[in-house]
Backbone as CSV, one residue per row, in Angstrom:
resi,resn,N_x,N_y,N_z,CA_x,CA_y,CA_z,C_x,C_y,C_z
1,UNK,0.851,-1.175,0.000,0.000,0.000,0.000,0.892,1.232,0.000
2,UNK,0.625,2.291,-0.432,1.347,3.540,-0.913,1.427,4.262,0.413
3,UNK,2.728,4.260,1.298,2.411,5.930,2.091,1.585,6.574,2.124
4,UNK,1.895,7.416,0.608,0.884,8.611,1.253,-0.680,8.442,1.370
5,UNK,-0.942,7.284,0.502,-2.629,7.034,0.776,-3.150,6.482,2.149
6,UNK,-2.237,5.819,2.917,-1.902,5.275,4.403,-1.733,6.081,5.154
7,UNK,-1.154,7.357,5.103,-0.934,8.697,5.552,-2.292,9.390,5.600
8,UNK,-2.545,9.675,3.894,-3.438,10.289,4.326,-5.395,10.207,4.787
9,UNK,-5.044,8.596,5.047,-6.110,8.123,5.149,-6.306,8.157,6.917
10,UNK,-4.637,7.917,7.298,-4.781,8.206,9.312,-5.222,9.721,9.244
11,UNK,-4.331,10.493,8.817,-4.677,11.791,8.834,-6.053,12.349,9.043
12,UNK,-6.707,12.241,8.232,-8.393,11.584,7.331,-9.305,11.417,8.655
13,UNK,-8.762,10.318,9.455,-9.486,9.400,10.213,-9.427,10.487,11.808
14,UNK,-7.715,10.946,11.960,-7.781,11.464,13.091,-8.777,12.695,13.172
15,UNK,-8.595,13.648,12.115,-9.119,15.058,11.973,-10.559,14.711,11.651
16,UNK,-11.515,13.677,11.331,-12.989,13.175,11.782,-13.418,12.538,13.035
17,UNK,-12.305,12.729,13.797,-12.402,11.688,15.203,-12.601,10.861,14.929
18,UNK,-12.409,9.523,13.968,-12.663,8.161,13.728,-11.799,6.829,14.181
19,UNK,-10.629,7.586,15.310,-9.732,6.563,15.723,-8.795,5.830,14.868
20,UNK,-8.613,5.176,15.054,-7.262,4.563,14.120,-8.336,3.640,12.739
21,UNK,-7.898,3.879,11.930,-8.686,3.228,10.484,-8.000,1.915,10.138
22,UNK,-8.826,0.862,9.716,-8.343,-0.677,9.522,-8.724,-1.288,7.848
23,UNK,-7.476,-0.971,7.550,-7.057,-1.249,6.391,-7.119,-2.757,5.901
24,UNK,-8.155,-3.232,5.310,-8.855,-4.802,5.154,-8.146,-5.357,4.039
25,UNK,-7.492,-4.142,2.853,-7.711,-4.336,1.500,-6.345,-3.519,1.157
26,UNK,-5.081,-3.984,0.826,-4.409,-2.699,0.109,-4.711,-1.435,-0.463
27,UNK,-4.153,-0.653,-0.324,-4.771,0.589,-1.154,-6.546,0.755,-1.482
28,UNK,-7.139,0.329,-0.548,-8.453,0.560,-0.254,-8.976,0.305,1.193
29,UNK,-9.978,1.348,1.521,-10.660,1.408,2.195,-11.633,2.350,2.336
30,UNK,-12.604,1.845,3.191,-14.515,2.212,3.204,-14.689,3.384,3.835
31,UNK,-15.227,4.643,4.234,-15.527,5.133,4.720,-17.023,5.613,4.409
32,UNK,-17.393,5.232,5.649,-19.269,5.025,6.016,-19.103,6.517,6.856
33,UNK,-20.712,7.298,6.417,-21.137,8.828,6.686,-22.526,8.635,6.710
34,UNK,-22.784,8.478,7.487,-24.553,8.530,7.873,-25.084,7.275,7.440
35,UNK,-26.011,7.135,5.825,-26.076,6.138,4.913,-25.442,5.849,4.101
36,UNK,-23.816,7.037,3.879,-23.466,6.891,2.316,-22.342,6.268,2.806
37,UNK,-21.508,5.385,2.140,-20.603,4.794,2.028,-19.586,5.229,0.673
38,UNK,-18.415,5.341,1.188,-17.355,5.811,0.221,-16.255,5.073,-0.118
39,UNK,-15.903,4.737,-1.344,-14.762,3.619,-1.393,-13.611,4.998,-1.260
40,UNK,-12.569,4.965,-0.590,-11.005,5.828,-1.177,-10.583,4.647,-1.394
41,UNK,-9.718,4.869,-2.672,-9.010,3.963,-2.795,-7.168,4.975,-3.703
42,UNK,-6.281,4.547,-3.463,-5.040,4.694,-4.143,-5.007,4.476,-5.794
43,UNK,-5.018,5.208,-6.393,-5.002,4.950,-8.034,-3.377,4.692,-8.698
44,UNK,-2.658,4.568,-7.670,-1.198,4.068,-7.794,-0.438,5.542,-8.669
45,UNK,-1.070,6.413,-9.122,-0.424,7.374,-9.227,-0.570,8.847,-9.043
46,UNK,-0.531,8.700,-7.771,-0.210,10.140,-6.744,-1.834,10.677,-6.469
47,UNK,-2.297,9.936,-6.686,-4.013,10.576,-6.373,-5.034,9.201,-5.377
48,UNK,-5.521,9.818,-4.569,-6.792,9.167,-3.566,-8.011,9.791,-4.283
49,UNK,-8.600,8.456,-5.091,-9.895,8.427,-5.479,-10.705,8.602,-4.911
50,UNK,-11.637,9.364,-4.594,-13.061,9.244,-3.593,-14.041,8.791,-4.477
51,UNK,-14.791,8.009,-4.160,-16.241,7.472,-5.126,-17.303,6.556,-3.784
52,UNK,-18.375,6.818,-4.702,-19.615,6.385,-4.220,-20.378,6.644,-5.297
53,UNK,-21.652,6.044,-5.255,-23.226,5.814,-5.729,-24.369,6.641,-5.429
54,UNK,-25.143,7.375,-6.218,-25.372,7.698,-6.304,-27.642,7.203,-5.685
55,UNK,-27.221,6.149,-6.675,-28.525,5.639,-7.112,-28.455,4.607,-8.278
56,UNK,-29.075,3.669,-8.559,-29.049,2.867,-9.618,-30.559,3.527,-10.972
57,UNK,-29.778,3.068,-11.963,-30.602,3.234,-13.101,-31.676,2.164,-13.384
58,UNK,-32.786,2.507,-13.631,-33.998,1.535,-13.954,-33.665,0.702,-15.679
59,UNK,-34.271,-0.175,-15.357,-33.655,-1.031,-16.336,-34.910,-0.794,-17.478
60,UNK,-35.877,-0.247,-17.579,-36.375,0.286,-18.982,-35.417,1.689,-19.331
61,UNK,-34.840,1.123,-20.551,-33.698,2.033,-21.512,-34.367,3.559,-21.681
62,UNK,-35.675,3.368,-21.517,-35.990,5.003,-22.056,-36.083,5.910,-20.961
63,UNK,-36.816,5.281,-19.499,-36.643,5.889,-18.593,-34.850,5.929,-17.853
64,UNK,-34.323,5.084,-17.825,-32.207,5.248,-17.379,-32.287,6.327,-18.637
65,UNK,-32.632,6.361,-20.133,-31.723,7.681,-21.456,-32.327,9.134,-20.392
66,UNK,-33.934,8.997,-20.222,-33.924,10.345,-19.900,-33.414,10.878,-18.100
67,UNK,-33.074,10.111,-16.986,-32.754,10.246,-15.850,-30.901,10.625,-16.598
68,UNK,-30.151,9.892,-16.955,-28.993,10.259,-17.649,-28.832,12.045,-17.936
69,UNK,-30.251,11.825,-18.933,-30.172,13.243,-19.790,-30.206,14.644,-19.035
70,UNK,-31.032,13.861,-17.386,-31.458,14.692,-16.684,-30.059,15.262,-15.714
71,UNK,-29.274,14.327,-15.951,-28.120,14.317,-14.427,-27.271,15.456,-15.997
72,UNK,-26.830,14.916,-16.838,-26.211,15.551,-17.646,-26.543,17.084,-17.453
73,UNK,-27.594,17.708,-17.161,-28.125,18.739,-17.604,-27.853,19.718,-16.026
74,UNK,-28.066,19.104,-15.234,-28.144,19.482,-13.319,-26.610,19.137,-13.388
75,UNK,-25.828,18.187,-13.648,-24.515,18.457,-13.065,-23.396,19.808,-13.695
76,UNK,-24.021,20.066,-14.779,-23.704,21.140,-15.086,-22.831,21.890,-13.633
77,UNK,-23.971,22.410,-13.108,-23.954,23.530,-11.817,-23.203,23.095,-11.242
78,UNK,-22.668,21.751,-10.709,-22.063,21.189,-9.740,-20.454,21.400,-10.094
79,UNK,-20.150,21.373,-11.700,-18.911,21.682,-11.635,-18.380,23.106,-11.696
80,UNK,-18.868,24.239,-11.130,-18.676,25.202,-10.895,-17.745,25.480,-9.826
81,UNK,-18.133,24.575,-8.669,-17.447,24.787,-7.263,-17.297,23.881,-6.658
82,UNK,-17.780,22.666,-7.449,-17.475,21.475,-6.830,-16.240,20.440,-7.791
83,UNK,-16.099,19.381,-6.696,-14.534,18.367,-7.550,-15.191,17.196,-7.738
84,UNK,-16.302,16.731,-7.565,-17.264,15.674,-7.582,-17.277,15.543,-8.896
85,UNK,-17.254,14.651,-9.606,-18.051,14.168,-11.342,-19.166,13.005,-11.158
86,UNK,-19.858,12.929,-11.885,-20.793,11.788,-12.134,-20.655,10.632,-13.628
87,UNK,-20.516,9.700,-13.488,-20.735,8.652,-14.603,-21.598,7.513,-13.902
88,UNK,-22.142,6.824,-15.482,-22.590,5.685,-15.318,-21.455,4.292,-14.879
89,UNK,-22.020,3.489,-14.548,-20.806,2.330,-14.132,-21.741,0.997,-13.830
90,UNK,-21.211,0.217,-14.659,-22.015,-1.159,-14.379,-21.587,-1.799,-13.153
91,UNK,-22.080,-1.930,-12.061,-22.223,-2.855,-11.277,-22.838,-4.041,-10.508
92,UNK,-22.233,-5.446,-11.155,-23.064,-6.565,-10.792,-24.320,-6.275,-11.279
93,UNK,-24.354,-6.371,-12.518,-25.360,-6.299,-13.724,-26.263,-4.910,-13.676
94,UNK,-26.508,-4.093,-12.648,-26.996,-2.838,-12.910,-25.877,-1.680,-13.357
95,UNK,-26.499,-0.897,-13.670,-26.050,0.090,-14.020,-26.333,1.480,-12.913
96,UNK,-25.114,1.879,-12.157,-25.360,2.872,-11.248,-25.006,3.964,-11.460
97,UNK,-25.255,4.887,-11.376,-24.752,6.899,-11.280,-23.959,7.054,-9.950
98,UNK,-22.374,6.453,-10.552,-21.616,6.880,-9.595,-20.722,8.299,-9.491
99,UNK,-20.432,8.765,-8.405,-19.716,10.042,-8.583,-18.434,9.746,-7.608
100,UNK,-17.516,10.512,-8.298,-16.135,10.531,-8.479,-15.446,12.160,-8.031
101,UNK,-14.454,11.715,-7.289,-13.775,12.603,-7.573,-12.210,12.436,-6.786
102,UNK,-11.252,13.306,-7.105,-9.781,12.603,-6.752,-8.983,13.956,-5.729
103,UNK,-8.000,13.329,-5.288,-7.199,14.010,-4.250,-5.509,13.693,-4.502
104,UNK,-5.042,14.517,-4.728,-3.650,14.951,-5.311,-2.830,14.633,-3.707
105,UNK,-2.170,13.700,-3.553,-1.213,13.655,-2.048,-0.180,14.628,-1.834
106,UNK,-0.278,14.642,-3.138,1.076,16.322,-3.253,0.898,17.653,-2.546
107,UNK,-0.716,17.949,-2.902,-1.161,18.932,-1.618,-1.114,18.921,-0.435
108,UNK,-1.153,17.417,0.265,-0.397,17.488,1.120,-1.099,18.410,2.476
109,UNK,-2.219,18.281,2.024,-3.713,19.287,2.530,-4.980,18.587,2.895
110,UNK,-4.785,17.997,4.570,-6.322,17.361,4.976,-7.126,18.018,4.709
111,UNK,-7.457,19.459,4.924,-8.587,19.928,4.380,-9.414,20.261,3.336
112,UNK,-8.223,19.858,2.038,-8.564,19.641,0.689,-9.059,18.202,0.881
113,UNK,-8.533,17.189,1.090,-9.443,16.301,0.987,-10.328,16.245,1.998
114,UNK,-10.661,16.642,2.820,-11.879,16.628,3.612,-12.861,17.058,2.683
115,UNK,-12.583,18.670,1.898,-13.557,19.195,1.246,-13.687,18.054,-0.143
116,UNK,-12.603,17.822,-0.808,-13.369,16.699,-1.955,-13.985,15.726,-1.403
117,UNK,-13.848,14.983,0.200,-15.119,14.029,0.331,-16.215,14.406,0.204
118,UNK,-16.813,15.967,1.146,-18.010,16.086,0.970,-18.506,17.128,-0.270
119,UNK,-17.386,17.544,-1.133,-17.957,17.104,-2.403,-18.855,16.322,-3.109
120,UNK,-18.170,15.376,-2.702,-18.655,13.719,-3.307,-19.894,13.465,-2.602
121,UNK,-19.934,13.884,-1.105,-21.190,13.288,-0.636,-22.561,14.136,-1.212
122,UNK,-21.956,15.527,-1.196,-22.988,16.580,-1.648,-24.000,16.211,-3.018
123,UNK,-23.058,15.339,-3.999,-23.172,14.994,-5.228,-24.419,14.091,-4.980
124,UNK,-23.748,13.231,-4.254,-24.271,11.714,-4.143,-25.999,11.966,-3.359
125,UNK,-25.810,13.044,-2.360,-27.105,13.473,-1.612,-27.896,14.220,-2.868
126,UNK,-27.551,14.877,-4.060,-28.597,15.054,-4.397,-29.311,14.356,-5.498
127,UNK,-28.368,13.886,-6.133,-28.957,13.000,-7.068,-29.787,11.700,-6.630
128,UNK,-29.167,11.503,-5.287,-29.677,10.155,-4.232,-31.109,10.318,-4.025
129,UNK,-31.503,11.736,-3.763,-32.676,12.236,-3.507,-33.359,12.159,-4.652
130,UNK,-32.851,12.307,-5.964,-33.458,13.015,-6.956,-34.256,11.354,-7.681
131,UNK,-33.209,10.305,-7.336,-33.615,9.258,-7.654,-34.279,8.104,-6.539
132,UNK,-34.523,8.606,-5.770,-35.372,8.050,-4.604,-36.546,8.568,-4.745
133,UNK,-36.844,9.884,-5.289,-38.007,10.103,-5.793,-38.500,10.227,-7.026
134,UNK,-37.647,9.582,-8.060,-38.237,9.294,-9.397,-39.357,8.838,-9.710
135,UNK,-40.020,9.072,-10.545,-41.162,8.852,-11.304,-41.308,7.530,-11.413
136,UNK,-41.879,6.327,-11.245,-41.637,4.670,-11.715,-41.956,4.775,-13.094
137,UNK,-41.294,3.696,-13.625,-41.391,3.385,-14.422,-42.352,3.002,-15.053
138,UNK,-42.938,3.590,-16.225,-44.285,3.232,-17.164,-45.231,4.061,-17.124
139,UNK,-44.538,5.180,-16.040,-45.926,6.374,-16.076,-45.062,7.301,-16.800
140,UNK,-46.148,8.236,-17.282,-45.878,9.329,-18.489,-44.471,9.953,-17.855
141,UNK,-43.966,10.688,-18.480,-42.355,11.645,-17.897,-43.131,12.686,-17.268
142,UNK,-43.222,13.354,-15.803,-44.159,14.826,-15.359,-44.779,13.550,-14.142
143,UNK,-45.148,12.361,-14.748,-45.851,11.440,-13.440,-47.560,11.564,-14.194
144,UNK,-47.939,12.738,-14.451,-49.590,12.715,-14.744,-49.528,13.240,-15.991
145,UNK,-48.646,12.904,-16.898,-49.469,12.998,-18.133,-48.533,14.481,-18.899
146,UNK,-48.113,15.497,-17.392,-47.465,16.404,-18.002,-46.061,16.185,-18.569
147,UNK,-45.897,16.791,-19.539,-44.477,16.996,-20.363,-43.320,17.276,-19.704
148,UNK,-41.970,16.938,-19.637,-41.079,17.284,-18.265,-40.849,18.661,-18.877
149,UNK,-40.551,19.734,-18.330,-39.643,20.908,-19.554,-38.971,20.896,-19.593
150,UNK,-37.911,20.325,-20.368,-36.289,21.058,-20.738,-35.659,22.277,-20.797
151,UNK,-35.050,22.515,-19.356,-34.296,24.104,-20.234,-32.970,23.932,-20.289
152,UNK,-32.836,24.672,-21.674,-31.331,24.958,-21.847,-30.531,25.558,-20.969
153,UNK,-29.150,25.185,-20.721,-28.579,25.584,-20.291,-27.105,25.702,-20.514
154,UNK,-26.491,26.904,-20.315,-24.489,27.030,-20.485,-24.183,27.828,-18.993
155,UNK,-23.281,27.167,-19.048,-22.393,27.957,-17.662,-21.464,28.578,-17.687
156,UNK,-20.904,29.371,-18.132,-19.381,29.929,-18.527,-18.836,30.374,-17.140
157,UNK,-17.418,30.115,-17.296,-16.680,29.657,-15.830,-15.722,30.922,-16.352
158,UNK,-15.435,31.630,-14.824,-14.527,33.158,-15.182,-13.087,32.342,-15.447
């Protein structure tokens, strides 16, 4: 396992009050936050991955194209000020909306990665929400019949 991801994973653990952290897995380990669970793991070159799930995609293709179309359109905003990303990712035959994001050991800065975890969780809380209350599947897009609206959108970053 890499130093600095061992480093900065005690580091991590002391400055959350979480006591000494138990490393099950080389260059990985879990960190659990309320309900959300977070893999860090070491990407073997100079960066601590943060990731978690979001929510899983429904397995009728038209309702996962437009929930997709929908995250595409809302994560926009998120990369303004946030280090969080979102992709799809097959896991154990579903397909989930996981979000991502990484930590440079070079910074050398608990409080940078403190802030990219709850990045990540921020991500994960809203889309978590957004798909805990989705529409089921087979009813119109709106839920009763109404049309969803699409608005356009650009963000230009200073």
């Amino acid at each position: 396992m890499a130093q600095d991801f061992r480093s900065s994973v005690i580091g991590l653990w002391a400055r959350l009050g979480l006591g000494e952290p138990r490393f099950n897995e080389p260059g990985r380990i879990q960190l659990r936050i309320d309900r959300t669970s977070l893999d860090l793991v070491d990407n073997g070159r100079g960066r601590l991955i943060v990731e978690g799930v979001a929510g899983t995609l429904p397995m009728d293709r038209a309702e996962a194209a437009r929930r997709v179309r929908r995250v595409l359109q809302t994560n926009l905003g998120f990369l303004l000020g946030n280090e969080a990303g979102v992709y799809v990712k097959d896991r154990q035959g579903d397909s989930v909306l996981a979000v991502r994001a990484s930590y440079a050991y070079g910074a050398a800065d608990p409080e940078r990665l403190k802030k990219t975890i709850e990045d990540t969780l921020r991500v994960i809380d809203y889309y978590g929400a957004q798909f805990a209350a989705a529409v089921p599947s087979g009813l119109p897009v709106g839920g009763r019949g109404v049309a969803e609206e699409t608005i356009e959108a650009v963000i230009f970053r200073p």
